[in-house]
mmCIF file as Biopython writes it, N, C-alpha, C and O atoms, coordinates in Angstrom:
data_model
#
loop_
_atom_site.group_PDB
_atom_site.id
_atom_site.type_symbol
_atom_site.label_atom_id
_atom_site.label_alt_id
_atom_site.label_comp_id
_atom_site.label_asym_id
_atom_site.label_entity_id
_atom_site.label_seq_id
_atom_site.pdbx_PDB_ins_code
_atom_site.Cartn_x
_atom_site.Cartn_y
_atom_site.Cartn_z
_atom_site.occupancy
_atom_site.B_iso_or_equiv
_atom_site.auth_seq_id
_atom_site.auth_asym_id
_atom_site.pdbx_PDB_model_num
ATOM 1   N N  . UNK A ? 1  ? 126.241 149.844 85.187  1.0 0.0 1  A 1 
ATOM 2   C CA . UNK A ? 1  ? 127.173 148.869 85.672  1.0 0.0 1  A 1 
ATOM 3   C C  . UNK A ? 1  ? 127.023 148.793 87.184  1.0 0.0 1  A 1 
ATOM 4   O O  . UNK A ? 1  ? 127.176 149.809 87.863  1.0 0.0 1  A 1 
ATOM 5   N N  . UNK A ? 2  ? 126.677 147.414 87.824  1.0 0.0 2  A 1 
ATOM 6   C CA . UNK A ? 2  ? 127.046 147.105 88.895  1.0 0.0 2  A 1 
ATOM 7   C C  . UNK A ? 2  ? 127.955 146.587 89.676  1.0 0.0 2  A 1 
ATOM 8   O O  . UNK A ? 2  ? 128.331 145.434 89.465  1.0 0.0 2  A 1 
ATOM 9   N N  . UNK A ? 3  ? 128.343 147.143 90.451  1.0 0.0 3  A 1 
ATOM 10  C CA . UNK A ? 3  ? 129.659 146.317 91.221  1.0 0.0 3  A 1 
ATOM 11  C C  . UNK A ? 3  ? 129.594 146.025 93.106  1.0 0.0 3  A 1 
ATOM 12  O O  . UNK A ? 3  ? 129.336 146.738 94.076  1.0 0.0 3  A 1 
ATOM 13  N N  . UNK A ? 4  ? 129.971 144.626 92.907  1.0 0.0 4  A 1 
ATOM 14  C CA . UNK A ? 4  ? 130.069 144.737 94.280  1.0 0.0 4  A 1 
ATOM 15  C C  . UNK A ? 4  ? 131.231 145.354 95.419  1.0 0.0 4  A 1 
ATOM 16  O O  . UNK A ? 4  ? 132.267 145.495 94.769  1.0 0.0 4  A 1 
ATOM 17  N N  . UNK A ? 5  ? 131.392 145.635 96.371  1.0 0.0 5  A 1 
ATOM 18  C CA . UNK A ? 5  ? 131.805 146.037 97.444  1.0 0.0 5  A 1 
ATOM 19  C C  . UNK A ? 5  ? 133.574 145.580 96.969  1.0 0.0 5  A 1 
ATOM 20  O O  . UNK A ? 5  ? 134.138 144.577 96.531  1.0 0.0 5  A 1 
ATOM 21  N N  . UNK A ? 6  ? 133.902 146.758 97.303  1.0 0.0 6  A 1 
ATOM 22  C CA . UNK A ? 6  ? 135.621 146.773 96.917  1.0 0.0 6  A 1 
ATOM 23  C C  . UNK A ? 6  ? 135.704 145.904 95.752  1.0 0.0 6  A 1 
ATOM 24  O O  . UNK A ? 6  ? 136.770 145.300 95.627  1.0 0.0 6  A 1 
ATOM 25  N N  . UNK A ? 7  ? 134.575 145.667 94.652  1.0 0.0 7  A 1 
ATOM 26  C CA . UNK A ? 7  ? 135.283 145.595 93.332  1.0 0.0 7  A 1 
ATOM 27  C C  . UNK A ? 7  ? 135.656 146.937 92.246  1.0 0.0 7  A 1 
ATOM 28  O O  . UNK A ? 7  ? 135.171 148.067 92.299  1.0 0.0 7  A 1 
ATOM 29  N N  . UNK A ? 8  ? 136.629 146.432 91.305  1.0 0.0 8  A 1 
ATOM 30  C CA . UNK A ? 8  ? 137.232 147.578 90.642  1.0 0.0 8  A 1 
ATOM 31  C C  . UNK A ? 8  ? 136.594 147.086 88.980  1.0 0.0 8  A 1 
ATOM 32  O O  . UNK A ? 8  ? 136.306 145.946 88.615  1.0 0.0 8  A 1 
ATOM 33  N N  . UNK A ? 9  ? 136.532 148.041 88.396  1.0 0.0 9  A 1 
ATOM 34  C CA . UNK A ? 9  ? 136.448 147.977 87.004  1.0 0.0 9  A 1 
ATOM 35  C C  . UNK A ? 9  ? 136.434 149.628 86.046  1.0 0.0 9  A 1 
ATOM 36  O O  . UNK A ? 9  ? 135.814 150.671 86.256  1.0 0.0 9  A 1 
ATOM 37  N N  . UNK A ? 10 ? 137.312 149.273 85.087  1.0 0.0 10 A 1 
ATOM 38  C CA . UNK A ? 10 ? 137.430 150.289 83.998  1.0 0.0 10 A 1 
ATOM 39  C C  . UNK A ? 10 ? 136.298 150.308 82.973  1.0 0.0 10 A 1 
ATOM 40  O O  . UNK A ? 10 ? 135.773 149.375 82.365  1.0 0.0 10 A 1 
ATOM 41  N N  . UNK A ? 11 ? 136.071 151.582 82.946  1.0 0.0 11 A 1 
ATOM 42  C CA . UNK A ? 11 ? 134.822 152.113 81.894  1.0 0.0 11 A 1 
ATOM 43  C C  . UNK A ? 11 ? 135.494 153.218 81.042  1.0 0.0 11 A 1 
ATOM 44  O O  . UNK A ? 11 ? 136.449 153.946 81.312  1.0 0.0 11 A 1 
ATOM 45  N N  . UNK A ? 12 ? 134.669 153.127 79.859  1.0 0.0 12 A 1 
ATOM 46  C CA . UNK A ? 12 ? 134.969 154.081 78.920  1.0 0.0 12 A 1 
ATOM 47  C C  . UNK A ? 12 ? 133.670 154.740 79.020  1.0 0.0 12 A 1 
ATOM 48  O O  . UNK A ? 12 ? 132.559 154.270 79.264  1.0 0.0 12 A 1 
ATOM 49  N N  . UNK A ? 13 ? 134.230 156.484 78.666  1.0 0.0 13 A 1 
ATOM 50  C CA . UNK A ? 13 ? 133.001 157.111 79.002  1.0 0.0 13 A 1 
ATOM 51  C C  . UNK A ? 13 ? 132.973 158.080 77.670  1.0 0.0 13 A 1 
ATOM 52  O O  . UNK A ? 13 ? 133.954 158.811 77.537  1.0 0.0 13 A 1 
ATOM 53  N N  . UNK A ? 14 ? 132.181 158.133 76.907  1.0 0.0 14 A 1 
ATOM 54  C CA . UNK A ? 14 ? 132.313 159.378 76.287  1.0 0.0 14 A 1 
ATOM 55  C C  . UNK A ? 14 ? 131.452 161.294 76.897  1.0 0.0 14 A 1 
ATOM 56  O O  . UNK A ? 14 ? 130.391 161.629 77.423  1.0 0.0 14 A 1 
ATOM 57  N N  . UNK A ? 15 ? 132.764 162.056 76.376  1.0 0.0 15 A 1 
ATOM 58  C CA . UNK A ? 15 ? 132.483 163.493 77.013  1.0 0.0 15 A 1 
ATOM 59  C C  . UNK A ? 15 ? 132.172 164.311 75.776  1.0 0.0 15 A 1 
ATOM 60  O O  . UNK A ? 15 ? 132.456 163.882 74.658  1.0 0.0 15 A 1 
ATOM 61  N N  . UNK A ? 16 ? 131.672 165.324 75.941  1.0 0.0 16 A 1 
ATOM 62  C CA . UNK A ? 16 ? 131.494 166.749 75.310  1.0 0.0 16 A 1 
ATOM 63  C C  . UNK A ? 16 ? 132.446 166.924 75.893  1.0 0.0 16 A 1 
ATOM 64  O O  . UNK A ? 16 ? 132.593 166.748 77.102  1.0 0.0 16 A 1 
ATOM 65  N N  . UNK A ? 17 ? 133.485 167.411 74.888  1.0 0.0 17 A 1 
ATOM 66  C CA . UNK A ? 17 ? 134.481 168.626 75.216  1.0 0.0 17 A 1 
ATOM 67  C C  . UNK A ? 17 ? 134.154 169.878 75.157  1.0 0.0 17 A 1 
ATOM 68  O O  . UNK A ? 17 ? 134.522 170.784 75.904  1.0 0.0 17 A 1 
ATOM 69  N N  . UNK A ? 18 ? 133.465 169.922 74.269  1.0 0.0 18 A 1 
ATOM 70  C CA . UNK A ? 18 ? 133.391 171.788 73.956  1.0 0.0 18 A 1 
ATOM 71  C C  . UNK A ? 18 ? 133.069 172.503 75.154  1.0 0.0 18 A 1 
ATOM 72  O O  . UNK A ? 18 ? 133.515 173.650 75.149  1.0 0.0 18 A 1 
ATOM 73  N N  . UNK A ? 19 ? 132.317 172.116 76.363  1.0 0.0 19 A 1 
ATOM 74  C CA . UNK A ? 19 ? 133.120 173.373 77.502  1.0 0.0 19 A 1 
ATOM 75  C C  . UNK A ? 19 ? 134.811 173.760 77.803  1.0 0.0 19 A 1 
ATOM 76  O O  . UNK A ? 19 ? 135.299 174.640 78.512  1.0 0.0 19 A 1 
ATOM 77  N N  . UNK A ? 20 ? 135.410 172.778 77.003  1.0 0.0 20 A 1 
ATOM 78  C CA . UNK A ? 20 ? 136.818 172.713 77.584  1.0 0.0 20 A 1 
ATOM 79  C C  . UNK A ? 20 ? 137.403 173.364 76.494  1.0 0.0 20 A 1 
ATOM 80  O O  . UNK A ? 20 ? 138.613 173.530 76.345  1.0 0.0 20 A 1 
ATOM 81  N N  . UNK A ? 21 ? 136.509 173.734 75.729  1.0 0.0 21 A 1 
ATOM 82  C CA . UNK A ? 21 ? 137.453 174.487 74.250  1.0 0.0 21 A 1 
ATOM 83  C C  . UNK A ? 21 ? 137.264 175.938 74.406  1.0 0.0 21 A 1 
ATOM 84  O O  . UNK A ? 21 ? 136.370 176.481 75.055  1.0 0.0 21 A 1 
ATOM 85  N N  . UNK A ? 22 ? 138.304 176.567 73.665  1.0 0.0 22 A 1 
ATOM 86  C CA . UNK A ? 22 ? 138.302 177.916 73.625  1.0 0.0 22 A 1 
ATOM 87  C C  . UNK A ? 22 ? 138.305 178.465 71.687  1.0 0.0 22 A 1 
ATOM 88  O O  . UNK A ? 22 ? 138.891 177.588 71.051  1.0 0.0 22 A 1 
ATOM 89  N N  . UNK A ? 23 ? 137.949 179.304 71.014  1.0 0.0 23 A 1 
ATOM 90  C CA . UNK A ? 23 ? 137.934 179.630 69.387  1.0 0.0 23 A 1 
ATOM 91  C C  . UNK A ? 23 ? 138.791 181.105 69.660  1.0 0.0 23 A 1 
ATOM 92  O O  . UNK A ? 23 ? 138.584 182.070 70.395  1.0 0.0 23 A 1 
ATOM 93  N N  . UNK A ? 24 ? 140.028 180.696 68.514  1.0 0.0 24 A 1 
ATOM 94  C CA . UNK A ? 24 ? 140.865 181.655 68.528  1.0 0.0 24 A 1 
ATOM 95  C C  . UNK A ? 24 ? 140.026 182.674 67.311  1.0 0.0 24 A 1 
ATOM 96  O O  . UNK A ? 24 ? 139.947 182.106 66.222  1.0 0.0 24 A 1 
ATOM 97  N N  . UNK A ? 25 ? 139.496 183.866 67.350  1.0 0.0 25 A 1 
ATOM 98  C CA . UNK A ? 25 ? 138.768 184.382 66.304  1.0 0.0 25 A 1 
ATOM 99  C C  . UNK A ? 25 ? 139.849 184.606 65.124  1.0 0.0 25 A 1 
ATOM 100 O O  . UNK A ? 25 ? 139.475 184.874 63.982  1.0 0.0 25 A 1 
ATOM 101 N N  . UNK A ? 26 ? 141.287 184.472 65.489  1.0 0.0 26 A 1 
ATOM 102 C CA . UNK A ? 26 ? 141.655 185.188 64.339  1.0 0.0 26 A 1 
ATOM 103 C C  . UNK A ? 26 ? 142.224 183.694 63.116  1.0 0.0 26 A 1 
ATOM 104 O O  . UNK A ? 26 ? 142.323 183.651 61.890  1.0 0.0 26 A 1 
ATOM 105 N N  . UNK A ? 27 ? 142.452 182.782 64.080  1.0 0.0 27 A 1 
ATOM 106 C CA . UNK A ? 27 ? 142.640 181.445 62.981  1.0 0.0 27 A 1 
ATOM 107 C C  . UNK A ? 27 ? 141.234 180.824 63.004  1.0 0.0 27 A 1 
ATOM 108 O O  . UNK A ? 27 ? 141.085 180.174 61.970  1.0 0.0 27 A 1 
ATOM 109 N N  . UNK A ? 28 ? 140.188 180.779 63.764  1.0 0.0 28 A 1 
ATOM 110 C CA . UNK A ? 28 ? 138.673 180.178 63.455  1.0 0.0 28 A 1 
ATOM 111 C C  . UNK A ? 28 ? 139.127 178.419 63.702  1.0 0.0 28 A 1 
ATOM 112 O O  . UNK A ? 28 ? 138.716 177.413 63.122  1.0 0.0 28 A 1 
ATOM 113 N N  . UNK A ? 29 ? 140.317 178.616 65.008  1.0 0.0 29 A 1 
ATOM 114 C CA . UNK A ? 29 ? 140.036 177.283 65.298  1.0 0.0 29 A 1 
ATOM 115 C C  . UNK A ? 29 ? 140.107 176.778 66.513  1.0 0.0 29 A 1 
ATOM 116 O O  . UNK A ? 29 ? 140.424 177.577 67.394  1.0 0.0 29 A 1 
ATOM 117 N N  . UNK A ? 30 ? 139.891 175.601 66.842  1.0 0.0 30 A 1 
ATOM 118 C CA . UNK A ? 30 ? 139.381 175.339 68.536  1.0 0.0 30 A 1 
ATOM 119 C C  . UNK A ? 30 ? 140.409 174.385 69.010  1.0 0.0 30 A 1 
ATOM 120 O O  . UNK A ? 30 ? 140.944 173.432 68.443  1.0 0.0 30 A 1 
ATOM 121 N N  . UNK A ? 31 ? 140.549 174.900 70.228  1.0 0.0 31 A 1 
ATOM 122 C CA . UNK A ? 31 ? 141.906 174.178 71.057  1.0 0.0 31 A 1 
ATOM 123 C C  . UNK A ? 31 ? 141.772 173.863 72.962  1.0 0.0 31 A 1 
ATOM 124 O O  . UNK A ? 31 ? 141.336 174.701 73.751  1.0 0.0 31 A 1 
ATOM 125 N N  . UNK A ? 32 ? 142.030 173.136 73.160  1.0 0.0 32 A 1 
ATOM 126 C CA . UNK A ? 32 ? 141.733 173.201 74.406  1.0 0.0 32 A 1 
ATOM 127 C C  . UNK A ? 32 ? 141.976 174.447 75.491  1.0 0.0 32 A 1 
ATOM 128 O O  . UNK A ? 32 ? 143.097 174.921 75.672  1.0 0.0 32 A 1 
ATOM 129 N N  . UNK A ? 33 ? 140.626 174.981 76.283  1.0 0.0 33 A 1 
ATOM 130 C CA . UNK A ? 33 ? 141.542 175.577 77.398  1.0 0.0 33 A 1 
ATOM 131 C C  . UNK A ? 33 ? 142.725 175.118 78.657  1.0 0.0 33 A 1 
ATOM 132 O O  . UNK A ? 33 ? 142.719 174.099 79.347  1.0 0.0 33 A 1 
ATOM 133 N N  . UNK A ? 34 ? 143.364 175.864 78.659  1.0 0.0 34 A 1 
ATOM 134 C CA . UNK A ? 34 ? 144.694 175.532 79.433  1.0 0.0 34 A 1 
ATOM 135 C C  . UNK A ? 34 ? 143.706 175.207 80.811  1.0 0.0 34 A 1 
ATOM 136 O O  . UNK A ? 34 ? 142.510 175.489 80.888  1.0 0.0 34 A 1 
ATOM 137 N N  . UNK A ? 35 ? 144.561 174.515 81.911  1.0 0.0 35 A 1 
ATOM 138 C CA . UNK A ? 35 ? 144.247 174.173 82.921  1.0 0.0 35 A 1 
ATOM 139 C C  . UNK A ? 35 ? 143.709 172.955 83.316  1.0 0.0 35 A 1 
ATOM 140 O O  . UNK A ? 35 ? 143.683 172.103 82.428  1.0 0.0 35 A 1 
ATOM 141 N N  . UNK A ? 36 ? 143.322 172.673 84.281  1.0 0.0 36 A 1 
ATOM 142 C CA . UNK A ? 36 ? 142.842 170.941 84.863  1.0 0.0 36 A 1 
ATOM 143 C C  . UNK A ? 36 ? 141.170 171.002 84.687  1.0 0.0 36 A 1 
ATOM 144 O O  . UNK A ? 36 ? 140.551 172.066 84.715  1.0 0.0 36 A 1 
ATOM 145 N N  . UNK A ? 37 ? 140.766 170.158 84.568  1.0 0.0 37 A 1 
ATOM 146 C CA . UNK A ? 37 ? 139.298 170.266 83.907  1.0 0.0 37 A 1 
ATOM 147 C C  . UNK A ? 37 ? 139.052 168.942 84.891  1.0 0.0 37 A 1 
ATOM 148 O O  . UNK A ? 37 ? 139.966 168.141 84.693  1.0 0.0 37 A 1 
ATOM 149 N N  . UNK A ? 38 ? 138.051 168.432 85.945  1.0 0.0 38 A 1 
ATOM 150 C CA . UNK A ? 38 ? 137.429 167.783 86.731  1.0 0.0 38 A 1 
ATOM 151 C C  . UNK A ? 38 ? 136.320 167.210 86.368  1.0 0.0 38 A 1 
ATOM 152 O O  . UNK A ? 38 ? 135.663 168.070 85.781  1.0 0.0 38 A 1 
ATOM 153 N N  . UNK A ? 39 ? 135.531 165.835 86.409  1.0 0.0 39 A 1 
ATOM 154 C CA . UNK A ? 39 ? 134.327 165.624 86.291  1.0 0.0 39 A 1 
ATOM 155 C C  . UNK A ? 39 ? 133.794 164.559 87.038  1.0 0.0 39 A 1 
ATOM 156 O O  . UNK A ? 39 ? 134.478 163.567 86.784  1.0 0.0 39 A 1 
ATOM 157 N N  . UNK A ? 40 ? 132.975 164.309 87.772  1.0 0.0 40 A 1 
ATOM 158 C CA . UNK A ? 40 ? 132.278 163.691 88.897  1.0 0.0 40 A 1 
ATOM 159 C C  . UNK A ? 40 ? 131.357 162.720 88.417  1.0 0.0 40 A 1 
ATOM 160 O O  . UNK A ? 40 ? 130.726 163.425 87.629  1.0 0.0 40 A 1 
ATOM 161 N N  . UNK A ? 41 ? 130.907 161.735 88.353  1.0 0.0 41 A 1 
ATOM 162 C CA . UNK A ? 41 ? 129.382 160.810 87.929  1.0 0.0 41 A 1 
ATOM 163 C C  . UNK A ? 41 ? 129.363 159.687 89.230  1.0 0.0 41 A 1 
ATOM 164 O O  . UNK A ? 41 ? 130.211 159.140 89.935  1.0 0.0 41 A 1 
ATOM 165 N N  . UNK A ? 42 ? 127.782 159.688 89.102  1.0 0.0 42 A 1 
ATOM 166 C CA . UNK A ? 42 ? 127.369 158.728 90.204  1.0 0.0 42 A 1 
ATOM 167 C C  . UNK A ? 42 ? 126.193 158.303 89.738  1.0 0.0 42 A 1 
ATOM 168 O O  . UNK A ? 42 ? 125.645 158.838 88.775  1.0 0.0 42 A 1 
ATOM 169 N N  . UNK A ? 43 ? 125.497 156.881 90.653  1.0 0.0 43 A 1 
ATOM 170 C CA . UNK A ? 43 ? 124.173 156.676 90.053  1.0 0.0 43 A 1 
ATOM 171 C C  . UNK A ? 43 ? 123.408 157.467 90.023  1.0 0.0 43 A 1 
ATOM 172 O O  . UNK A ? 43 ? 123.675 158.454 90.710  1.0 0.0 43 A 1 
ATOM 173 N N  . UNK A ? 44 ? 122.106 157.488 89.262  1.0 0.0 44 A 1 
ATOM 174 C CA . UNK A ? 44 ? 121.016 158.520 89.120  1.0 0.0 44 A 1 
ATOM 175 C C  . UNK A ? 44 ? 120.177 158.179 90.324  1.0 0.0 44 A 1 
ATOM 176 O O  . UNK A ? 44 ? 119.437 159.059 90.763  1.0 0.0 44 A 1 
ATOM 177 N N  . UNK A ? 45 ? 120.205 157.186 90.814  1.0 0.0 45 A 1 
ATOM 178 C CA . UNK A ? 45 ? 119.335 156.913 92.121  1.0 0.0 45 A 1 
ATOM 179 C C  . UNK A ? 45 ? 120.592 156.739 93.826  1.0 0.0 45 A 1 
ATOM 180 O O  . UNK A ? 45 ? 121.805 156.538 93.873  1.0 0.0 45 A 1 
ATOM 181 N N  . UNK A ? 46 ? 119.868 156.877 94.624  1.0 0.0 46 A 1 
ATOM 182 C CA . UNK A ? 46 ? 120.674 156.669 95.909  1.0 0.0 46 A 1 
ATOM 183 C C  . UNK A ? 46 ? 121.263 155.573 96.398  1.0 0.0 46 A 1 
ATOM 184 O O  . UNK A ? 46 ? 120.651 154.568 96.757  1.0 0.0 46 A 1 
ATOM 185 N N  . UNK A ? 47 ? 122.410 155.717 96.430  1.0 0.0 47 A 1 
ATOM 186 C CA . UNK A ? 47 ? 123.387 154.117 96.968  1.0 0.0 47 A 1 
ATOM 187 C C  . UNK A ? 47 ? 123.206 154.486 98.557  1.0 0.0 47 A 1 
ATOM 188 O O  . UNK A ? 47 ? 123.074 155.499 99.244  1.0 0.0 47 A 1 
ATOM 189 N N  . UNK A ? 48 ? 123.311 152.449 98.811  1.0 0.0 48 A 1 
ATOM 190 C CA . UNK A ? 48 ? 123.843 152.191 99.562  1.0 0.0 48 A 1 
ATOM 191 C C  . UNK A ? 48 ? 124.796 153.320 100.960 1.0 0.0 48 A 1 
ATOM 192 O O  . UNK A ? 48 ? 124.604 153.602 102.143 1.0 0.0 48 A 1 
ATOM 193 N N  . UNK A ? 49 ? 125.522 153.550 100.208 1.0 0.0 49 A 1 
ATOM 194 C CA . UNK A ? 49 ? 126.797 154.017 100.684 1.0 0.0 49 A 1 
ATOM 195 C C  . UNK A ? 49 ? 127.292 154.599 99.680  1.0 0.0 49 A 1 
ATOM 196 O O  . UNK A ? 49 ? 127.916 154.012 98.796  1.0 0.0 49 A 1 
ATOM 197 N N  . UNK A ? 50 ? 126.969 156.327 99.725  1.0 0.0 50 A 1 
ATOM 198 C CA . UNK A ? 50 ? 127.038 156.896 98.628  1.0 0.0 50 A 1 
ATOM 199 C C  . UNK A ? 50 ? 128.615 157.714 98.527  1.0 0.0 50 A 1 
ATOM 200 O O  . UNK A ? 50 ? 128.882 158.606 97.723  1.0 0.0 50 A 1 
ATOM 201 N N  . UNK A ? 51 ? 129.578 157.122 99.604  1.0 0.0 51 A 1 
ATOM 202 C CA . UNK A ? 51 ? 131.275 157.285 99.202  1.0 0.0 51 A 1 
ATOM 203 C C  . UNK A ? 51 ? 131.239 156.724 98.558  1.0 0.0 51 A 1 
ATOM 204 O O  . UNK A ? 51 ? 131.895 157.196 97.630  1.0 0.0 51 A 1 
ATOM 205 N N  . UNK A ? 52 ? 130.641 155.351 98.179  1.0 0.0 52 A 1 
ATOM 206 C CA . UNK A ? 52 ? 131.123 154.632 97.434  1.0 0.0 52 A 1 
ATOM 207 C C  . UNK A ? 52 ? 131.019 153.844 96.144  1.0 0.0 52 A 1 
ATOM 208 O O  . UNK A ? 52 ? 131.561 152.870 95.620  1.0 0.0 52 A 1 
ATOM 209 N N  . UNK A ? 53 ? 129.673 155.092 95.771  1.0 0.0 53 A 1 
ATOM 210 C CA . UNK A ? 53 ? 129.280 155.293 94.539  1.0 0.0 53 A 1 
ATOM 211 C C  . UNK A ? 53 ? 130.339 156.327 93.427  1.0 0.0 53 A 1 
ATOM 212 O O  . UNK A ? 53 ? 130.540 156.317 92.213  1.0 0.0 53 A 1 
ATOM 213 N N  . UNK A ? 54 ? 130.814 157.117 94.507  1.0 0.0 54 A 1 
ATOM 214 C CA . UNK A ? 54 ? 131.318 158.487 93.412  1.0 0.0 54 A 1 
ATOM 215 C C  . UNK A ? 54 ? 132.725 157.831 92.601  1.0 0.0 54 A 1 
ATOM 216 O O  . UNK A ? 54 ? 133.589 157.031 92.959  1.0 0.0 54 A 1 
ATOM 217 N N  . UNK A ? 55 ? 132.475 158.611 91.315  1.0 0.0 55 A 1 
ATOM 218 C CA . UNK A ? 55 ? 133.965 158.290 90.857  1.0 0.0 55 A 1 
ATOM 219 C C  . UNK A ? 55 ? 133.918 159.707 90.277  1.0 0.0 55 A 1 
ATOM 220 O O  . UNK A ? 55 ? 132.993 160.476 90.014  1.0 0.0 55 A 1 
ATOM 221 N N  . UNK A ? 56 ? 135.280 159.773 90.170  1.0 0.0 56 A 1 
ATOM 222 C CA . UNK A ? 56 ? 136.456 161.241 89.681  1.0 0.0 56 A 1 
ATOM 223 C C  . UNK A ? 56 ? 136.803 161.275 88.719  1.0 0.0 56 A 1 
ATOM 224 O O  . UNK A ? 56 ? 136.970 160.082 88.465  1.0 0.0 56 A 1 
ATOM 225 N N  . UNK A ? 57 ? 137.173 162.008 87.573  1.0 0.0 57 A 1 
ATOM 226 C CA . UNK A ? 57 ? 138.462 161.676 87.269  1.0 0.0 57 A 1 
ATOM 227 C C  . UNK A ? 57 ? 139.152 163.563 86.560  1.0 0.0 57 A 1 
ATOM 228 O O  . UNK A ? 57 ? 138.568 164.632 86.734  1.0 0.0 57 A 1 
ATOM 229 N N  . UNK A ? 58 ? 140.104 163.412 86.022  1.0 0.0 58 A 1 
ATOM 230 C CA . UNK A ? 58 ? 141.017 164.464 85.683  1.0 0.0 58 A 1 
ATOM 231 C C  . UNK A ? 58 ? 141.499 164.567 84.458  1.0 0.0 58 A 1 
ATOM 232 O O  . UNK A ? 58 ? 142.333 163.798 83.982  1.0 0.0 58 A 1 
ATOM 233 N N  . UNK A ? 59 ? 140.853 165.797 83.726  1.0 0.0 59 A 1 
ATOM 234 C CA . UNK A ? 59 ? 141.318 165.941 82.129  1.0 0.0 59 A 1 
ATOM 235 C C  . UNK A ? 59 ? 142.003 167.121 82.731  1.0 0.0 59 A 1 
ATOM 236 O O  . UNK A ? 59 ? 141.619 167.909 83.595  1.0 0.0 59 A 1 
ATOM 237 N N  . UNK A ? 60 ? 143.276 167.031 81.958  1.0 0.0 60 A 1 
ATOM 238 C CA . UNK A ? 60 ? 144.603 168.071 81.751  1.0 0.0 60 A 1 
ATOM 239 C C  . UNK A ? 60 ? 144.098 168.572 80.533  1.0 0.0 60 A 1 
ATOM 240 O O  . UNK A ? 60 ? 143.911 167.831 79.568  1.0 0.0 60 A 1 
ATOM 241 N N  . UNK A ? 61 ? 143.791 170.174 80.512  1.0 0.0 61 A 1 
ATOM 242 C CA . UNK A ? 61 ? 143.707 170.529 79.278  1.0 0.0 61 A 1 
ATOM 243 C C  . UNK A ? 61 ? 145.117 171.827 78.983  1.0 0.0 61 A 1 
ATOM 244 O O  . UNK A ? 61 ? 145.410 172.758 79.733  1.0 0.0 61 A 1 
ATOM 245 N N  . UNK A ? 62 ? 145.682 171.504 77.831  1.0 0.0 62 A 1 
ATOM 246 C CA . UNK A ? 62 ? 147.008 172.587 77.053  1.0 0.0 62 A 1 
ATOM 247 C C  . UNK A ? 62 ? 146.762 173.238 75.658  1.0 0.0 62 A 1 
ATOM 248 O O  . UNK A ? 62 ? 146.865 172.787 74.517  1.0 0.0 62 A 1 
ATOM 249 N N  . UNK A ? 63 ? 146.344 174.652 76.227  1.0 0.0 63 A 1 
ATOM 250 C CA . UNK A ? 63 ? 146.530 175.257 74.862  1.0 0.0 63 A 1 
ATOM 251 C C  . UNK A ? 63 ? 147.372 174.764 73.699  1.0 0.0 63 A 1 
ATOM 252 O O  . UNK A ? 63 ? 148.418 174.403 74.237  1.0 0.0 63 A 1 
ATOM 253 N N  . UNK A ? 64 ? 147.474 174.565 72.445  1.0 0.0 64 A 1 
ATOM 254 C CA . UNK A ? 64 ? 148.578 174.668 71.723  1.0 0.0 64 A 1 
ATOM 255 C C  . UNK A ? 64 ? 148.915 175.995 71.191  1.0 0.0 64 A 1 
ATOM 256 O O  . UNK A ? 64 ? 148.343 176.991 70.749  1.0 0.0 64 A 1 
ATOM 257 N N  . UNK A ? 65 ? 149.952 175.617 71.400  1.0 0.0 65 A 1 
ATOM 258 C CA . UNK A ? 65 ? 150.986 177.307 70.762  1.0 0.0 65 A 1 
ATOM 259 C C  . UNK A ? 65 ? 151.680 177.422 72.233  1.0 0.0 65 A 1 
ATOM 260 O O  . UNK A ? 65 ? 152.475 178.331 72.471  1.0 0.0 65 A 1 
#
């Protein structure tokens, strides 16, 4: 996806979770680890103006139980 200069647009991204999972051995099942989980993407080649390539974003991960 290209965009020009101070345009905005929403993407759907699909992730691997399973770094973000933890296996309880004694129920044999998988749940998120607790804590804030971060992930970064940018083009594979060099921008322009590479502030203004990066995007962020923030998975909240909560044990259950």
């Amino acid at each position: 996806m290209t965009l020009a200069a101070g345009e905005e647009s929403t993407v759907g991204v699909a992730l691997d979770l399973t770094p973000a999972l933890e296996r309880d051995p004694r129920t044999r099942t998988w749940s998120p680890r607790p804590g804030e989980w971060r992930f970064a993407a940018a083009p594979h080649s060099p921008a322009t103006d590479p502030a203004a390539a990066g995007v962020q974003g923030v998975h909240t991960g909560r044990s259950a139980g």
